[in-house]
N, C-alpha and C positions, 0 to 999 in steps of 0.2 A: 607521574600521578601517584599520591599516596592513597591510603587505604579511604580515608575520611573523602576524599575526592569521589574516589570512585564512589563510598556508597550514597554522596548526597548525588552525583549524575544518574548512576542507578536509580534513583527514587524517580527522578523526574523523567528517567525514561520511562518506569512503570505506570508515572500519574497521567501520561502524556501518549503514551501506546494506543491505546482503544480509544482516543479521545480525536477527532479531527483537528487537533488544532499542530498536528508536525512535532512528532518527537525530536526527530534531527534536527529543526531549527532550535527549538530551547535546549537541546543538549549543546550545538553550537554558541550558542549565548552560556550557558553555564561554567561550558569549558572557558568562555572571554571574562568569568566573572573571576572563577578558580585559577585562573593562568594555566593551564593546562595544553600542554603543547599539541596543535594539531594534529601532529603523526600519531601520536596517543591516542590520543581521543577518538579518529576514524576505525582502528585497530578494537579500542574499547565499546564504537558504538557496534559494530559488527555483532560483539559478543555480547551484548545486551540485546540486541536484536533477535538474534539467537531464541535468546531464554524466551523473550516476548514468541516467537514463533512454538518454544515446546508446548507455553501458556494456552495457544491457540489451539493448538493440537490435542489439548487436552478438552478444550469449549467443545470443540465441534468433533469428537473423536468418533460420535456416534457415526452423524455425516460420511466423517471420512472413511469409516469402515463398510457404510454403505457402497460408497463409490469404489473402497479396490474390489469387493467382493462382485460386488456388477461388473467391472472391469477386468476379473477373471473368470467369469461366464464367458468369454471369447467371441462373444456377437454384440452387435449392436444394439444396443437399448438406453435406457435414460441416463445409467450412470457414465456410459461410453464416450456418448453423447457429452454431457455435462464438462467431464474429463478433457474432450479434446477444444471446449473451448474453452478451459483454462489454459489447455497449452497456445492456442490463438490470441488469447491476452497477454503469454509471456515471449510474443515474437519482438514488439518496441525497446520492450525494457531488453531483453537482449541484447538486441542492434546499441543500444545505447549503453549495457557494459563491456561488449565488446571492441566498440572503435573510439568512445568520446569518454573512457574511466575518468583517466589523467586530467581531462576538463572539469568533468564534474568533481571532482576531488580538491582541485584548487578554487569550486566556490565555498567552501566548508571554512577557509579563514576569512572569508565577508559579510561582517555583520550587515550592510546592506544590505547586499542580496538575500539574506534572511529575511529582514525587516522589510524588504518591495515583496516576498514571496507570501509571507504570513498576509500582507496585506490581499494579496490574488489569494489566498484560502479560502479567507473573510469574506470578500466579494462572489468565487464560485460560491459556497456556504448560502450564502445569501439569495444568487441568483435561483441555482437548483431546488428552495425554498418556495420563491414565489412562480419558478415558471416550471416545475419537475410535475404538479398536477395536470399542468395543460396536454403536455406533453403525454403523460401516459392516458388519460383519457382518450386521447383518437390515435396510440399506440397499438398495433397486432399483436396479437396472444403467440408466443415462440414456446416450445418446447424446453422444459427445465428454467422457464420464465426468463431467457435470455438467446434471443441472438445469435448470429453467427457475426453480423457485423456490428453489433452491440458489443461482444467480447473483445473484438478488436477495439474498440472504443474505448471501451473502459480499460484494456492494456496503454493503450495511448496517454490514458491519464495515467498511468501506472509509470511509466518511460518520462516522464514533463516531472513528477513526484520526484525523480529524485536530486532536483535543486533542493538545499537546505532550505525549512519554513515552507514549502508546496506540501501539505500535508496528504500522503501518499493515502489512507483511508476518506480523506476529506473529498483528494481530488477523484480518485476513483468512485466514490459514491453521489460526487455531485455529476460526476458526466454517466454514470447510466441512470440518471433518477431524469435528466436534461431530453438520455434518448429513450424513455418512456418504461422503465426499469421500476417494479416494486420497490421499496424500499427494503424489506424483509431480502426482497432476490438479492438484489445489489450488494446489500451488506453482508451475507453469509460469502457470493460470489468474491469481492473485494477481500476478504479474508482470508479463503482460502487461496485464493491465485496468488499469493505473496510467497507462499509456503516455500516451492521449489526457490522462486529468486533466492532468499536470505539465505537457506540453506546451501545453495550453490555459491556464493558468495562469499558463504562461512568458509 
């Protein structure tokens, strides 16, 4: 990978990050465009990922300083609360880079499997659109506006995200908007639960 490579992937990671539509599937197609060898490229998107994670920590920095300073209060309260069910949304994704990497790593040279997964984006996107209202209307009011098995839900979409083109923001905020999840909750929650993965990964 030369310099020019990396910074047009870099671009399309950054236009493609905060956007549902699957960083890793267009970065995978860019690399099929640039010749860019796979091994490269997973090692590359890691560290794009990365930076996209400092990005985030910077957005929601307020948040997060809420949450460690309530989480070193040393009792239970909202931010405690909050905290442990982002750790219940990063049990799937776990299980899933612990026993099945090597799987997931060898769909990243299939431009199919991109192209069937962008299509399941498009469709969750869609579905979560017309039927995420229904759903939260005779939805229960939870505490920190999410769930205990909400969290687990939307880690499930988190765990399924990382086939290349399953957009990991897309699908995460179409499956708690599906199990009755504000919009505002979902997308702050989805954002921050990545945090630990990437970083662990890095």
């Amino acid at each position: 990978m030369n310099w020019l490579q990396a910074l047009i992937l870099g671009l399309v990671q950054g236009l493609t990050e905060f956007l549902p539509v699957s960083s890793s599937g267009h970065l995978t197609i860019g690399r099929e465009i640039l010749g860019v060898e796979a091994a490269e490229d997973l090692v590359f998107e890691i560290t794009v990922h990365v930076a996209t994670v400092l990005a985030t920590i910077i957005v929601f920095r307020k948040q997060i300083w809420k949450l460690l300073c309530g989480l070193f209060k040393f009792k239970y309260n909202d931010e405690t609360d909050y905290i442990l069910k982002i750790c219940v949304s990063m049990i799937p994704v776990f299980i899933v880079g612990m026993f099945f990497k090597d799987k997931v790593e060898s769909l990243f040279s299939s431009l199919l499997v991109v192209g069937l997964a962008l299509v399941v984006t498009a469709m969750l996107l869609f579905f979560s659109d017309v039927y995420g209202g229904r759903t939260r209307a005779s939805a229960k009011s939870y505490r920190n506006g999410i769930g205990w098995w909400q969290a687990l839900t939307v880690g499930l979409g988190q765990a399924l995200a990382v086939v290349p083109g399953l957009s990991r923001s897309g699908t995460t905020i179409s499956t708690g908007l599906l199990c009755g999840m504000k919009r505002s909750d979902v997308a702050q929650f989805s954002f921050l639960m990545v945090l630990i993965p990437i970083l662990g990964e890095a």
